[in-house]
MARSETI-851604 format. One record per residue (C-alpha): x negated, y negated, z; residue in three letters. Coordinates in Angstrom, 1 decimal, always signed. Each point is the difference from the previous one (the first is absolute). Example, Ala and Ser with C-alpha at 12.3 -4.5 7.8 and 13.67 -1.06 7.14 Angstrom:
! MARSETI-851604
((-12.3 +4.5 +7.8) ALA)
((-1.4 -3.4 -0.7) SER)
//
This chain:
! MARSETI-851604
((-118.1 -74.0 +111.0) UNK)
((+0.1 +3.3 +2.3) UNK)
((+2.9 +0.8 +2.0) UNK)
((+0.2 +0.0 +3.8) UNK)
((-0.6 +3.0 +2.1) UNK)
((+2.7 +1.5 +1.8) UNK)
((+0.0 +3.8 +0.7) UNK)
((-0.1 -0.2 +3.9) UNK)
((+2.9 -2.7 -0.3) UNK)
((+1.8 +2.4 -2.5) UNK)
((+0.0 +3.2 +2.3) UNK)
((+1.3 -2.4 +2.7) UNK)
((+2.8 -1.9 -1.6) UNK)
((+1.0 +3.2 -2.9) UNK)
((+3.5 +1.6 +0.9) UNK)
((-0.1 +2.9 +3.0) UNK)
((+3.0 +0.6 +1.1) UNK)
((+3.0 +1.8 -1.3) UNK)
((+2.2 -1.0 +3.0) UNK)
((+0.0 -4.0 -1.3) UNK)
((+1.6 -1.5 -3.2) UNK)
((-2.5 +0.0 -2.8) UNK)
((-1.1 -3.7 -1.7) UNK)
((+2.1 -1.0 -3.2) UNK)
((-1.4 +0.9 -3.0) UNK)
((-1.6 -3.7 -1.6) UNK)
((+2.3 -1.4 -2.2) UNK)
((-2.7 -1.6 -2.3) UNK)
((-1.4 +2.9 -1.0) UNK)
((+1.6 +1.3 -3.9) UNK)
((+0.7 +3.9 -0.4) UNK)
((-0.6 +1.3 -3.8) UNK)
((+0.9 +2.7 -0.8) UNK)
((-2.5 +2.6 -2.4) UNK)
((-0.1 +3.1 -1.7) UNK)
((-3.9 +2.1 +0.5) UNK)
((-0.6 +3.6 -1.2) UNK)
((+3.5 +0.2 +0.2) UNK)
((+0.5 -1.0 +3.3) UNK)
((+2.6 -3.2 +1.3) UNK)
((-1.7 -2.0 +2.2) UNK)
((+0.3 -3.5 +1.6) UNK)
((-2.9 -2.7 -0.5) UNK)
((-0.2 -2.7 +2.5) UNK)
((-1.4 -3.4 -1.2) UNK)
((-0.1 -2.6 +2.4) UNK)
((-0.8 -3.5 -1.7) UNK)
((-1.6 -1.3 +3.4) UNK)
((-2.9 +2.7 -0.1) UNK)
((+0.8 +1.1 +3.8) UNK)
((+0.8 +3.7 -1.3) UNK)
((-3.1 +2.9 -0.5) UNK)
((-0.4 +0.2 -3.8) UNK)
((+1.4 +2.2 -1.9) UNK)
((+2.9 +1.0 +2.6) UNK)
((+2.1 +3.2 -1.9) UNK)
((+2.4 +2.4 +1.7) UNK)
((+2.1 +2.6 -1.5) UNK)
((+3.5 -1.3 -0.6) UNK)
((+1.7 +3.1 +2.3) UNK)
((-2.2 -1.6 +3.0) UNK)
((+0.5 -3.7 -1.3) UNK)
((+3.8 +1.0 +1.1) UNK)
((-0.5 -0.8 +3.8) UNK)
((-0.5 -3.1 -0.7) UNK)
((+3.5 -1.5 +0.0) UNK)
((-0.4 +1.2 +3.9) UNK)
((-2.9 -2.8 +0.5) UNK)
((+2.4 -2.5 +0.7) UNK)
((-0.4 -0.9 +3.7) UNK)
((+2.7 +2.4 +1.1) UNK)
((-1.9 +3.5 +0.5) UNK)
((-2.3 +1.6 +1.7) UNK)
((-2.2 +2.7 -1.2) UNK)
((+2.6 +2.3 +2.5) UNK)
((+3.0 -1.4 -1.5) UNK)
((-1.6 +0.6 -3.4) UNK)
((-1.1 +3.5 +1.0) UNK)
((+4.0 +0.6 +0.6) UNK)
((+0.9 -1.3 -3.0) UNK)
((-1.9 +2.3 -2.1) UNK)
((+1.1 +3.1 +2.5) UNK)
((+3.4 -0.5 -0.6) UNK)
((-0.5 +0.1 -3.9) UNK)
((-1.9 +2.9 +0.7) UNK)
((-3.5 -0.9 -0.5) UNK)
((-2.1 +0.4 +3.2) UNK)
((-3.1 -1.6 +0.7) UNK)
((-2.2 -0.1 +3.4) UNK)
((+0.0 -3.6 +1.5) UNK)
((-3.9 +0.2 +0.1) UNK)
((+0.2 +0.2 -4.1) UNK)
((+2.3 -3.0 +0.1) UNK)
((-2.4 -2.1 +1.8) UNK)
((-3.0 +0.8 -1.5) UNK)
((+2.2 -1.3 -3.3) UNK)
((+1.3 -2.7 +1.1) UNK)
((-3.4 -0.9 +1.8) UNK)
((-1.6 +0.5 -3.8) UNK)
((+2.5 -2.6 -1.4) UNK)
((-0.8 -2.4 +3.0) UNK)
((-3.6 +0.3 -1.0) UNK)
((+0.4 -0.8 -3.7) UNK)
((+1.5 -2.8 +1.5) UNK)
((+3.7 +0.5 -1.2) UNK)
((+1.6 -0.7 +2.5) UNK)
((+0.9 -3.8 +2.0) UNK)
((-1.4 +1.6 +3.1) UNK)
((-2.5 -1.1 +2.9) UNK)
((-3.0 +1.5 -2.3) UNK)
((+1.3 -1.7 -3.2) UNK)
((+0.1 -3.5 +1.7) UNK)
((-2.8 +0.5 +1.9) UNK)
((-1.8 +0.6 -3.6) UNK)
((+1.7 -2.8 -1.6) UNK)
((-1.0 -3.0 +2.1) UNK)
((-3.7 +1.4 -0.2) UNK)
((-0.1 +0.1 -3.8) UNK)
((+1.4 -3.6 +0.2) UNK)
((-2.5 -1.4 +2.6) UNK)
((-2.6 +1.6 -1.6) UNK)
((+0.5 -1.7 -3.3) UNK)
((+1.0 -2.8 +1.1) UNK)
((-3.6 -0.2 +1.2) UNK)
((-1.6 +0.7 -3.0) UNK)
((-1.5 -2.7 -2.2) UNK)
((+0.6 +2.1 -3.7) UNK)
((+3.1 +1.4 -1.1) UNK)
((-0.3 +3.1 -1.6) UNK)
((+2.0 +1.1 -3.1) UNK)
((+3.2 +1.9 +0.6) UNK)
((+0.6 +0.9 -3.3) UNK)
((-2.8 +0.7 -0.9) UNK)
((+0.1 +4.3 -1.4) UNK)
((+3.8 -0.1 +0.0) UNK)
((+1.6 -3.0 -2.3) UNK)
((-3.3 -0.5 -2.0) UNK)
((-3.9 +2.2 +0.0) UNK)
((-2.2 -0.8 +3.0) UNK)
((-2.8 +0.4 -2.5) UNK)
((-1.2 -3.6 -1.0) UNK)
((-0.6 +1.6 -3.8) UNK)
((+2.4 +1.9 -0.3) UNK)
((+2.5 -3.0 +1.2) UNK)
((-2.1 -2.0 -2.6) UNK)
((+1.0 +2.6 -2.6) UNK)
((+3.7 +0.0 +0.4) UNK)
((+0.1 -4.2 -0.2) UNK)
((-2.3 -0.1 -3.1) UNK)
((+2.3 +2.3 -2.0) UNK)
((+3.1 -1.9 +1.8) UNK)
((-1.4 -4.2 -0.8) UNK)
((-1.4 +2.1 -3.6) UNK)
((+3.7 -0.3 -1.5) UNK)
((+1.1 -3.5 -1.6) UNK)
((+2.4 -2.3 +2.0) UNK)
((+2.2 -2.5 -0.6) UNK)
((-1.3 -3.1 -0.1) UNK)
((+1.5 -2.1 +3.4) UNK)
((-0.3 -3.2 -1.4) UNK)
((+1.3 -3.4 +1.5) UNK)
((-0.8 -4.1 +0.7) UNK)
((-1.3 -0.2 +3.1) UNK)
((-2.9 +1.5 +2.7) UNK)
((+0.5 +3.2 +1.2) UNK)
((+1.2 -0.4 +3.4) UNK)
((+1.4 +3.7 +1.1) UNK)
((+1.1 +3.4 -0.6) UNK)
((+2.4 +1.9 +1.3) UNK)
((-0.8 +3.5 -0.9) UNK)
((+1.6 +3.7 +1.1) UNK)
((-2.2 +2.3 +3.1) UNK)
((+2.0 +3.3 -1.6) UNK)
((-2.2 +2.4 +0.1) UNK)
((-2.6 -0.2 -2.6) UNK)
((+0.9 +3.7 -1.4) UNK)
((+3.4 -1.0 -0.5) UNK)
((-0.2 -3.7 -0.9) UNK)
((-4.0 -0.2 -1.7) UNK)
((+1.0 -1.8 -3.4) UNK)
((+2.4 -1.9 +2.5) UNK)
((-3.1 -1.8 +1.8) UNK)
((-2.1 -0.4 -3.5) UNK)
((+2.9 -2.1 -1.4) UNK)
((-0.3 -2.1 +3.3) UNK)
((-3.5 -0.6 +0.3) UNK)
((-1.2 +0.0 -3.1) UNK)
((+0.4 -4.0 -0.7) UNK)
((-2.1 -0.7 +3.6) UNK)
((-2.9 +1.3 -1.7) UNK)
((-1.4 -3.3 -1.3) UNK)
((+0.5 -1.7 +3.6) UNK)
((-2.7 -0.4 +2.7) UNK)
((+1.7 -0.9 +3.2) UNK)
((-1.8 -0.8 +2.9) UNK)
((+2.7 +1.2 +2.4) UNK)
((+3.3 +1.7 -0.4) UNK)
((+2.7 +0.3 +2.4) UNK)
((+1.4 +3.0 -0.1) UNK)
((+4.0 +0.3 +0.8) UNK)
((+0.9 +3.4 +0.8) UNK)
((+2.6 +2.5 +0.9) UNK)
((-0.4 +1.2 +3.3) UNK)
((+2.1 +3.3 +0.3) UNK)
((-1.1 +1.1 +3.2) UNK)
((+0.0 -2.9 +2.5) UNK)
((+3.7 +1.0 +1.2) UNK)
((-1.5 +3.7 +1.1) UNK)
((-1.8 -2.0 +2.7) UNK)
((+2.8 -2.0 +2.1) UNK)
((-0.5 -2.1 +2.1) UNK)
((-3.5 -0.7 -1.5) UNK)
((+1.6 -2.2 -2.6) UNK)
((+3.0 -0.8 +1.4) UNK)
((+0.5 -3.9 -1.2) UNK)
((-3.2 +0.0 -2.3) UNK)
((+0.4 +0.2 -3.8) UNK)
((-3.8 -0.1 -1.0) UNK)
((-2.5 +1.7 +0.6) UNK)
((-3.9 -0.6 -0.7) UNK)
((-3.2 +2.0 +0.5) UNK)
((-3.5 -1.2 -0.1) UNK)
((-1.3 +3.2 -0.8) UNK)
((-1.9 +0.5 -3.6) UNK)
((+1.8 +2.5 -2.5) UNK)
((-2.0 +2.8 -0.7) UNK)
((+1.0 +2.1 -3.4) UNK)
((-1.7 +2.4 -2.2) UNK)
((-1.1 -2.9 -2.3) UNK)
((-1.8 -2.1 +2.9) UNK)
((+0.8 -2.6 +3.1) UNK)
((+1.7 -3.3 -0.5) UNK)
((+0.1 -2.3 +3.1) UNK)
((+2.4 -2.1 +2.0) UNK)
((-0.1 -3.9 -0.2) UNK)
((-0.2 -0.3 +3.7) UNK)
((-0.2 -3.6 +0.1) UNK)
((+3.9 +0.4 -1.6) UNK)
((+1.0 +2.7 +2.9) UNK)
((-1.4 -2.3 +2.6) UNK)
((+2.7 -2.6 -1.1) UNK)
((+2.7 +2.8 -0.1) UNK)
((-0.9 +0.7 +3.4) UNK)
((+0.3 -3.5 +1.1) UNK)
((+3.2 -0.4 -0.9) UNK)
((+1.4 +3.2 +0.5) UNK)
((+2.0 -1.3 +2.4) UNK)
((+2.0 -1.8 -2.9) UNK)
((-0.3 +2.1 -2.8) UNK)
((+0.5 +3.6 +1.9) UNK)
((-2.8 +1.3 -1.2) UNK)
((-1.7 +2.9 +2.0) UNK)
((-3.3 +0.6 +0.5) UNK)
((+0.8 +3.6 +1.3) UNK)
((-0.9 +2.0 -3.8) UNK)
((+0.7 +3.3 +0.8) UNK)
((+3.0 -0.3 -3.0) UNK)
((-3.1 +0.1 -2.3) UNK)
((-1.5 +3.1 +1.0) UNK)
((+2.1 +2.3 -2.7) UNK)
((+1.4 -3.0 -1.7) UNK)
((-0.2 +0.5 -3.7) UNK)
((+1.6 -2.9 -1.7) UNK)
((-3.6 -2.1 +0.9) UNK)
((-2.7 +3.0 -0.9) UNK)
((+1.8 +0.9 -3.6) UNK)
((-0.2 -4.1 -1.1) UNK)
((-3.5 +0.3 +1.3) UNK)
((-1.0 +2.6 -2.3) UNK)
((+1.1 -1.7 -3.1) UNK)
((-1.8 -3.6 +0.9) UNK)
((-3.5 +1.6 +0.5) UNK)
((+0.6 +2.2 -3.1) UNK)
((+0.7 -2.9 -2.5) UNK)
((-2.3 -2.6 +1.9) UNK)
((-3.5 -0.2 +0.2) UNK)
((-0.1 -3.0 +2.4) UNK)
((+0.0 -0.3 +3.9) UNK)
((+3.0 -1.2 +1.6) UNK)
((+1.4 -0.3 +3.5) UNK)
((+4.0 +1.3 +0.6) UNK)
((+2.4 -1.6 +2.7) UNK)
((+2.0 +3.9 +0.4) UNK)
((+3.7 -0.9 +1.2) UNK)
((+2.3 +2.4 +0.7) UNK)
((+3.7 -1.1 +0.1) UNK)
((+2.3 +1.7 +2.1) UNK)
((+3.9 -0.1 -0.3) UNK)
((+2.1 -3.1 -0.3) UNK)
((+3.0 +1.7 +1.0) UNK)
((+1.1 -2.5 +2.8) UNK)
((-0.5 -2.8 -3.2) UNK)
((+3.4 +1.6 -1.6) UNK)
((+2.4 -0.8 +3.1) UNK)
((-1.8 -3.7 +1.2) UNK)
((-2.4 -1.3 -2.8) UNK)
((-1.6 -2.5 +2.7) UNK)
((-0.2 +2.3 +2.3) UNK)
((-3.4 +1.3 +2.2) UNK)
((-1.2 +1.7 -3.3) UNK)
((+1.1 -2.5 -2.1) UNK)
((-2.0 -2.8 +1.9) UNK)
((-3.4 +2.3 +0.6) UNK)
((+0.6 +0.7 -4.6) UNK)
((+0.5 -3.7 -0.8) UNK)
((-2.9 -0.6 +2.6) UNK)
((-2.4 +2.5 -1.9) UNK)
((+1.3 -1.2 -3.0) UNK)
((-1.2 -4.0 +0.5) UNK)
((-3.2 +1.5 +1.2) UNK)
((-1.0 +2.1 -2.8) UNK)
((+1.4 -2.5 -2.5) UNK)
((-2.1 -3.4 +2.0) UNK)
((-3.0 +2.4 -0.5) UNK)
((-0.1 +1.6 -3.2) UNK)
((+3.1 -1.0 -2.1) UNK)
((-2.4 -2.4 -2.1) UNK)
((-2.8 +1.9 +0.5) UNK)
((-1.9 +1.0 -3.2) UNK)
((-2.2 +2.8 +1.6) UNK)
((+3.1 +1.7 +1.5) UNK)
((+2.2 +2.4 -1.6) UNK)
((+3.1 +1.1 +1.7) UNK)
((+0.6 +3.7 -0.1) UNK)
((+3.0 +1.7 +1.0) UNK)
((+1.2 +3.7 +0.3) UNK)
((+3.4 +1.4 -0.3) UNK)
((+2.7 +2.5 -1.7) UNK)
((+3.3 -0.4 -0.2) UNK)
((+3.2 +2.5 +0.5) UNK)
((-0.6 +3.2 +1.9) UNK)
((+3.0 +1.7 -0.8) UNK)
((+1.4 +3.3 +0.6) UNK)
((+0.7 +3.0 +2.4) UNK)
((-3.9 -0.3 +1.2) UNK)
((+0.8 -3.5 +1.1) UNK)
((+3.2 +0.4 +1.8) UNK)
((+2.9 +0.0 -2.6) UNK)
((+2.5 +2.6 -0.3) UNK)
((-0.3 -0.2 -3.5) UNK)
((-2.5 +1.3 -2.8) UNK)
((-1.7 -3.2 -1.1) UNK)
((+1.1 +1.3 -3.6) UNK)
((+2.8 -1.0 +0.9) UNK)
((-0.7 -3.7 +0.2) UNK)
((-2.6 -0.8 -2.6) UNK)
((+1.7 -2.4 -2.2) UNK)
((+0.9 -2.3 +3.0) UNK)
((-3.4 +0.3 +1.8) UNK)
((-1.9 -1.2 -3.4) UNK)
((+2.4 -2.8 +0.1) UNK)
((-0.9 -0.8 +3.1) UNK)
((-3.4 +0.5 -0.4) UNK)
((+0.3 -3.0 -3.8) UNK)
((+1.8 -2.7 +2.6) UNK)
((-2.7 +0.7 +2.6) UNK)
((-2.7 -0.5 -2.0) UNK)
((+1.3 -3.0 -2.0) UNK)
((+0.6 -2.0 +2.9) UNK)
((-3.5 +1.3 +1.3) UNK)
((-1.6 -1.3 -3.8) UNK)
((+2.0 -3.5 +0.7) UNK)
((-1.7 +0.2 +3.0) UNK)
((+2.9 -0.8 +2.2) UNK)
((-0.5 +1.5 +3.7) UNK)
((+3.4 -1.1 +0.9) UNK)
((+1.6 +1.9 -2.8) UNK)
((-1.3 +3.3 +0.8) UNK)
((+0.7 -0.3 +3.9) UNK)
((+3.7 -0.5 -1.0) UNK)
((+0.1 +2.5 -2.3) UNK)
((-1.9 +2.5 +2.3) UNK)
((+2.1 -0.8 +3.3) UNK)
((+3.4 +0.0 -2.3) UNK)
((-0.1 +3.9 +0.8) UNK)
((-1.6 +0.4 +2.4) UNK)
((-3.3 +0.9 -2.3) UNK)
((+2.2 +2.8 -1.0) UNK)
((-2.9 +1.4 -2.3) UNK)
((-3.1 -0.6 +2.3) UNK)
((-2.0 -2.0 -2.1) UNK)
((-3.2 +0.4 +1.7) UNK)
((-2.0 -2.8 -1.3) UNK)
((+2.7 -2.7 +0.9) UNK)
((-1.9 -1.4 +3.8) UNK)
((-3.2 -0.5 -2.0) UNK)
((+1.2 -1.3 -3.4) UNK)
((+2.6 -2.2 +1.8) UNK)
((-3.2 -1.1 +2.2) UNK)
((-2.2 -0.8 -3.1) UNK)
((+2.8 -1.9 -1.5) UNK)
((+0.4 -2.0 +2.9) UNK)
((-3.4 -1.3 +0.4) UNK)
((-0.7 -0.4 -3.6) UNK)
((+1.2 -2.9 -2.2) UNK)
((+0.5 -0.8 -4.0) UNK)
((-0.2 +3.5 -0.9) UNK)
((+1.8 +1.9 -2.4) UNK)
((-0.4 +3.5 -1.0) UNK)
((+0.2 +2.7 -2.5) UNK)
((+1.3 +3.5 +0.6) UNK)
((-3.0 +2.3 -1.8) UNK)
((+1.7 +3.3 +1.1) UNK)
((+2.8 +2.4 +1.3) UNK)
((+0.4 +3.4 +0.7) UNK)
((+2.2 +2.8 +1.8) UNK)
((-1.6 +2.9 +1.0) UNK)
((+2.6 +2.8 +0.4) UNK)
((-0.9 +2.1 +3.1) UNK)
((+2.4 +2.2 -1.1) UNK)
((-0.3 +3.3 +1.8) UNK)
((+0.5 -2.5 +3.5) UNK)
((+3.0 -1.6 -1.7) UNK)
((-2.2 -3.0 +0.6) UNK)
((-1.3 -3.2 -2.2) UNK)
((-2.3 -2.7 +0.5) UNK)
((-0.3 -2.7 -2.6) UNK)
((-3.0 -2.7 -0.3) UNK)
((-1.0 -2.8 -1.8) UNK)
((-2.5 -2.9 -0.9) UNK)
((+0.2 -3.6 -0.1) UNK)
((-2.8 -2.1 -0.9) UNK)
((+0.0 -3.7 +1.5) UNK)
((-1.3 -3.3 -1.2) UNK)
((-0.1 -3.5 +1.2) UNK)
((+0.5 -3.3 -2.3) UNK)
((+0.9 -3.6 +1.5) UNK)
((+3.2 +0.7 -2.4) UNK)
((+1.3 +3.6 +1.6) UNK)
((+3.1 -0.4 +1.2) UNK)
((+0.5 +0.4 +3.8) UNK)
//
């Protein structure tokens, strides 16, 4: 899918004028620091794919950037620097600041004007492209073939159990962190042919686009999924029941959440590598339940109970439909908002982490929304809205945990842990 074309609009709407206060700098975009021939510099990676890739700037010039806070102008800025004696021309200023504006850095004119066309412009397309594709995992079909041989070539544990195979909740960590992660998880779907799967997903992004979402927890595309290993389409005869009673179940029909959405595309990739079959996905994104930890029968209580009676009167007993559901669990640490090194906290994040996930393999939704809103979600368990979804709909499962891990982000101060469950349904299950 090509981009929109937007150099007359840019030169229009880019900052020029040193008189007025600058545009914030976009609070969604993450600075890294990096070391290069011995140079400190700041990388910019912005997780919505607005920003010009890559976007570098050396870590002296990086220092203005505390000034891009709505307060200056490129004058006031030019002061600033006089009076710590370091001069520089106004004209040099702008043509800086405007070079920022273009790489689309700032939340300016230019920036939105940018934004809303990327978004229409998707929205109207009928395949969606991989995003991850080159960066979590190759964009080469054989060489993406390569890794996953040599990862499925190792022995598993056998995930054995009375009952159909009904779902999986399985990590989206990125495969270069988490790869033996997602073979633990998907290796006992193998056998199965599912006609359809609905697909239960994190959606981390629908909150950057307020009000778009405002009141709507799910979110569905009818777009195909294009990935280096082939197309796999929509059941559209599914989305055109979503969309009738949208009204109920607060779904949207607005799918510009799934443009860089990854927790869909990496489940994808593991389905068309271990099947050989055709099958149609129902692709759900679940935004937060927040509002569900202060009034359970609230607005977004009603619209989740609502999409949970529909998607269990559809498929709950249905033998070509596999439920599939995406999800990590604590994001802990200085990169996530706490004070603290999430060193700190291990011990009682992994027990978190064994009550979450036994109360998810008992398969009680009510369980985990108490223990979740308790605090607050204190930890940010990620998968939570989609698993507590899945659970909802589903009956007279039960399931087994088939992994854990912690990766320690350690040079961020920053964890994330994941894990897998694998679900099956007998008459007998407890409920």
């Amino acid at each position: 899918m090509s981009k929109p074309n937007s150099n007359n609009d840019r030169d229009q709407l880019l900052v020029n004028d040193v008189q007025k206060k600058l545009p914030p700098l976009r609070a969604d975009i993450e600075m890294i620091p990096v070391n290069r021939d011995e140079k400190e510099l700041i990388y910019f990676h912005d997780p919505q794919g607005y920003l010009v890739k890559p976007f570098v700037l050396d870590k002296q010039i990086a220092m203005l950037l505390p000034m891009l806070n709505g307060q200056y102008s490129i004058r006031d800025i030019g002061e600033e620097l006089k009076r710590h004696g370091n001069e520089v021309e106004e004209q040099q200023l702008l043509d800086f600041f405007r070079q920022l504006d273009s790489a689309r850095l700032l939340l300016s004119p230019w920036f939105r004007h940018y934004k809303t066309e990327v978004e229409e412009h998707f929205e109207k397309a009928e395949v969606r492209p991989a995003a991850c594709a080159g960066l979590s995992y190759p964009y080469d079909e054989n060489e993406l073939r390569k890794m996953l041989d040599t990862a499925f070539s190792t022995n598993g544990a056998d995930a054995g159990g009375k009952g159909r195979i009904k779902a999986l909740y399985a990590p989206h960590i990125d495969p270069r962190i988490g790869l033996d992660a997602y073979v633990g998880a998907f290796r006992p779907l193998t056998g199965l042919k599912p006609a359809r799967v609905v697909m239960l997903a994190t959606s981390h992004y629908a909150g950057m686009y307020h009000p778009v979402y405002d009141g709507k927890p799910f979110i569905v595309t009818r777009k195909s999924f294009e990935t280096p290993l082939g197309v796999v389409s929509v059941d559209q005869k599914t989305v055109d029941l979503l969309e009738s009673k949208a009204g109920d179940t607060g779904c949207s029909m607005q799918d510009r959440a799934h443009r860089n959405e990854h927790s869909i595309e990496l489940h994808l990739l593991f389905l068309q590598y271990i099947w050989s079959h055709s099958f149609e996905v129902v692709p759900l994104l679940v935004g937060s339940l927040e509002e569900m930890f202060y009034k359970k029968d609230g607005d977004i209580g009603q619209k989740v109970d609502a999409m949970a009676s529909l998607l269990r009167d559809q498929f709950d007993k249905d033998d070509d439909t596999l439920f599939l559901i995406s999800g990590d669990l604590a994001h802990v640490g200085k990169k996530f908002g706490d004070r603290e090194p999430a060193s700190s906290f291990f011990e009682e994040v992994k027990y978190f982490d064994r009550t979450f996930m036994e109360h998810a393999a008992e398969g009680k939704e009510e369980k985990l929304l108490s223990l979740i809103g308790d605090d607050y979600d204190r930890y940010r368990i990620c998968g939570f809205p989609p698993l507590f979804t899945a659970l909802s709909a589903l009956t007279d499962v039960s399931g087994t945990v088939t992994g854990y891990e912690l990766w320690d982000e350690r040079e961020q101060e920053s964890a994330v842990t994941y894990g897998s469950l694998l679900y099956r349904q007998t008459p007998e299950a407890p409920r």
